[in-house]
C-alpha positions in Angstrom: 98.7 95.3 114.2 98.9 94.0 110.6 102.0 93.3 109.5 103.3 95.3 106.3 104.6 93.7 103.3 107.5 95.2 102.5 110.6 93.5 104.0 111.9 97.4 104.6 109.7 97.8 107.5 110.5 94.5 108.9 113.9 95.8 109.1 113.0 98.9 110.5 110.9 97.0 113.7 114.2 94.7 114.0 116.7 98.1 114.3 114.1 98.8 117.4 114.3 95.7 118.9 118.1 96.1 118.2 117.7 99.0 120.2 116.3 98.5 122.9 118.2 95.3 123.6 121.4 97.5 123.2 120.0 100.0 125.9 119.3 97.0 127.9 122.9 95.2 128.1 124.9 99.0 128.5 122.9 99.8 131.5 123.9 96.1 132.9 120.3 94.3 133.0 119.4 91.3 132.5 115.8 90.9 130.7 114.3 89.6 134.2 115.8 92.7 136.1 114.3 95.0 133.2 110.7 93.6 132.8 110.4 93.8 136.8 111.5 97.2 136.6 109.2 97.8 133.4 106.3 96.2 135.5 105.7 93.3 133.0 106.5 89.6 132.4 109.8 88.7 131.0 108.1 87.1 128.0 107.0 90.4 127.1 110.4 91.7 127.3 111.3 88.7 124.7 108.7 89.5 122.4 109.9 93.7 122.2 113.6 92.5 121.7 113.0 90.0 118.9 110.4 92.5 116.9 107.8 90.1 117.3 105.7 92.8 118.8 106.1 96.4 118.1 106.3 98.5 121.4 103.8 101.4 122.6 105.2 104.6 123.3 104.3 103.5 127.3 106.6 100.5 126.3 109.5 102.6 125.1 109.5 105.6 127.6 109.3 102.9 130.5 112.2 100.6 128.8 114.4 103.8 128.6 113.4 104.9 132.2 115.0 101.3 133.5 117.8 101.6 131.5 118.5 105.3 132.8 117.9 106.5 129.2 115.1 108.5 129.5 117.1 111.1 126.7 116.5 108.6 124.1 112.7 107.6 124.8 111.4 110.2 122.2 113.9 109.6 119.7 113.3 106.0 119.6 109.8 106.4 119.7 110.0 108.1 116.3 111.6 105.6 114.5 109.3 102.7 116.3 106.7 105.2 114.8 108.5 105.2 110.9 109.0 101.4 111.5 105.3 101.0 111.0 104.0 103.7 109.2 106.6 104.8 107.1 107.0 102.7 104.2 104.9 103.3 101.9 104.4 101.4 98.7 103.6 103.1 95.9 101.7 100.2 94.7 99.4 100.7 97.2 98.9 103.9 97.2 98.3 104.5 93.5 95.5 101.6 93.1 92.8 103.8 94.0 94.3 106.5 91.4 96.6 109.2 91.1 94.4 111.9 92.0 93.2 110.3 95.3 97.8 110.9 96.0 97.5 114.8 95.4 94.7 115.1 97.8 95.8 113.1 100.7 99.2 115.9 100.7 97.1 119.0 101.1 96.5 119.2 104.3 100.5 118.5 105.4 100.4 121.1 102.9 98.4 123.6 104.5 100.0 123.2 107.9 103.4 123.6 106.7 104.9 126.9 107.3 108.7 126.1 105.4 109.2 123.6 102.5 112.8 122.5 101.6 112.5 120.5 98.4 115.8 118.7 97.0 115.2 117.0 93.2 118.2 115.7 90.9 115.6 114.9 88.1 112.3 116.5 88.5 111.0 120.1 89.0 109.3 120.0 92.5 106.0 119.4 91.9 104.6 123.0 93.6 106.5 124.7 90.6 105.2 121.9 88.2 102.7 122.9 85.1 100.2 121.6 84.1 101.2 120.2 81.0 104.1 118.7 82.6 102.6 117.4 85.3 100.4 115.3 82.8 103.7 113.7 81.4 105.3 112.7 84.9 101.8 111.6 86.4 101.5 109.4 82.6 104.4 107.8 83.0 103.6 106.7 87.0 100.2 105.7 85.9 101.7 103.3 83.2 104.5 102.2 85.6 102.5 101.2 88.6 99.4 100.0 86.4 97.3 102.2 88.0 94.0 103.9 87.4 93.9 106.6 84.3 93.0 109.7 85.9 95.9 111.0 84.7 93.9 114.7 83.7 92.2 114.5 87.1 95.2 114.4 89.0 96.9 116.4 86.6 94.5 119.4 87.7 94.9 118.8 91.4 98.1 119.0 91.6 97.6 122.4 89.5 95.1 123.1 92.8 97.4 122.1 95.3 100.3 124.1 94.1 98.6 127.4 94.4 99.8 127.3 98.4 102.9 129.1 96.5 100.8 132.2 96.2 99.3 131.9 99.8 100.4 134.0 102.6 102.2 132.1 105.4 104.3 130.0 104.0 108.3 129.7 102.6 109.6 127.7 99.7 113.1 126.8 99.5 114.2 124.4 96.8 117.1 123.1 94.9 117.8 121.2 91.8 120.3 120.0 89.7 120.9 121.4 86.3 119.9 118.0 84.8 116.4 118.8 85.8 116.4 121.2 83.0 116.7 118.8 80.2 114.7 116.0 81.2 111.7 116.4 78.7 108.8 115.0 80.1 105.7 115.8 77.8 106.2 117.1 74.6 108.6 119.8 73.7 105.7 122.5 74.1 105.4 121.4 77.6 108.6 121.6 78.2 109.1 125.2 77.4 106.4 126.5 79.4 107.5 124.5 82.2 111.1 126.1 82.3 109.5 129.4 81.1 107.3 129.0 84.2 110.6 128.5 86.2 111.6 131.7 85.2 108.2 133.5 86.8 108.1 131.1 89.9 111.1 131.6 90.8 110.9 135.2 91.5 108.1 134.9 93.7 108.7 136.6 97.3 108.5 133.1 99.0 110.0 131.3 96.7 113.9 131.0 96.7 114.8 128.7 93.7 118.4 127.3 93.7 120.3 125.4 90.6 123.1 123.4 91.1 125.3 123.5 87.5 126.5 120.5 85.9 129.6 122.2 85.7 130.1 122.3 89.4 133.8 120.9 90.5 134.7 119.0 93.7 130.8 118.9 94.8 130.7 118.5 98.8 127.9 116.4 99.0 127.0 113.8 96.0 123.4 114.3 94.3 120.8 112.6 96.6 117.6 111.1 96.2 114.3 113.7 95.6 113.4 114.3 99.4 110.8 117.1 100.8 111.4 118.8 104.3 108.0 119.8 106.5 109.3 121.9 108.9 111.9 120.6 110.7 109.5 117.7 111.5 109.3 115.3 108.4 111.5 114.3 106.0 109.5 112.8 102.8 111.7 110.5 100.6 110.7 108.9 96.9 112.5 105.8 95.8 111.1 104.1 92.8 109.3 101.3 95.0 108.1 103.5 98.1 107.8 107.2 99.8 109.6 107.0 103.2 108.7 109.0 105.5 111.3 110.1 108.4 110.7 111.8 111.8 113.3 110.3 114.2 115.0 113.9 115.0 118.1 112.5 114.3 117.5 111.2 111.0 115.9 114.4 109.7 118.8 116.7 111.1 120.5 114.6 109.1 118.4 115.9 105.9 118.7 119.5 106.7 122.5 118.8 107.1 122.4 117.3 103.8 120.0 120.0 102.4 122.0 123.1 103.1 125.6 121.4 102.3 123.5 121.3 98.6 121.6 124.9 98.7 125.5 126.1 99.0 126.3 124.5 95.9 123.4 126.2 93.9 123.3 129.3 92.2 120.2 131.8 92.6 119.0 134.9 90.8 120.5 135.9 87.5 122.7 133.1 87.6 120.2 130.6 88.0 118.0 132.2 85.4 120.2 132.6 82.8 120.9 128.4 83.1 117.0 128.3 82.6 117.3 130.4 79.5 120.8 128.2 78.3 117.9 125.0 78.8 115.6 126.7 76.6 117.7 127.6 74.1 118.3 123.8 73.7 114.9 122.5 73.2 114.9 124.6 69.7 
């Protein structure tokens, strides 16, 4: 398997190993006593609890079977499975353009049934316009030096975001109020991007939530932008990588996190009329 070049997945493999050994030494085995239960060499056993070779699920389920933890096979199967898939750089993904990103999503797209979107500094890009879309994918383009189809990607994005129309699927977002006055584009594209706000967010599946800046004694701090597929994957953007998360416990985590902020928003008129205040401010 090749190995990935970011350090962060290195770390990831080594909180397996980590692990695994742990499961090991609380159900009292020594590594001989495991690998003769696991039907292997204790070399191998070596190898899986140093991270110098990533297990198979078959590794994993009949690790946690010796160690009388079969509960914990699947769940650390996950993250053995984000260990070596989840990190991944932008870098890379951007060198073969931008619009090459927007396509790869539409099928995770298509089989999603409920979105949960969190952004402190971005309108979620299913709600995004066009013109505003051009500004954010401009300024990734010019950040990660890569390819200018900037219009191209621009448009399907435009394409991909109609799934907010289609039949068969939910939309629950939130933002921060700061969202609202983060030009990006010109100040034309700003105002039909927040006037688009006003439209989308009335759709039937769309439930649009603003936290206000003016919120007091917030119960959970503002968080990195992060997308929720289902109750199955949690989709994270730092500035270097997306992170993908499906170790259950890690992305109950992110629904917990999710709903302590949707209770913080406001919705409806409320959230509307701090659209409208936004506005009001770009003239």
């Amino acid at each position: 398997m090749p190995t990935s070049p970011s350090s962060s997945a290195q770390d990831a493999r080594e909180r397996v190993a980590r692990r695994l050994r742990d499961l090991r030494a609380d159900a009292g085995l020594t590594g001989t006593e495991l690998a003769e239960r696991c039907g292997w060499t204790h070399p191998k056993t070596s190898r899986l609890e140093n991270a110098r070779t990533p297990p198979t699920p078959d590794d994993i389920r009949r690790w946690c079977h010796a160690c009388d933890a079969d509960d914990q096979a699947e769940d650390v199967i996950a993250e053995s499975r984000d260990a070596e898939s989840a990190y991944m750089e932008w870098r890379r993904q951007v060198r073969t353009g931008l619009k090459r990103l927007q396509d790869n999503a539409a099928d995770l797209f298509r089989n999603t049934q409920l979105f949960r979107i969190y952004s402190p500094t971005l309108v979620p890009g299913l709600l995004q316009t066009e013109g505003y879309a051009r500004g954010i994918l401009a300024g990734v383009a010019e950040l990660y030096d890569a390819p200018d189809d900037v219009d191209q990607a621009a448009a399907a994005r435009m394409e991909r975001s109609k799934i907010v129309h289609e039949p068969g699927h939910r939309f629950v977002m939130v933002i921060e109020e700061a969202v609202l006055y983060h030009q990006l584009g010109d100040a034309d594209a700003m105002a039909a991007q927040l006037g688009y706000l006003l439209t989308a967010g009335a759709l039937p599946s769309v439930s649009l939530g603003i936290i206000p800046k003016t919120t007091t004694q917030r119960i959970i701090w503002p968080q990195e932008l992060f997308h929720v597929y289902d109750d199955q994957l949690v989709s994270v953007e730092l500035m270097s990588a997306r992170v993908r998360v499906t170790q259950p416990s890690e992305v109950a985590l992110y629904l917990t996190a999710f709903e302590r902020l949707r209770s913080m928003a406001v919705y409806g008129a409320d959230a509307r009329a701090l659209v409208l205040r936004a506005i009001e401010a770009l003239h």
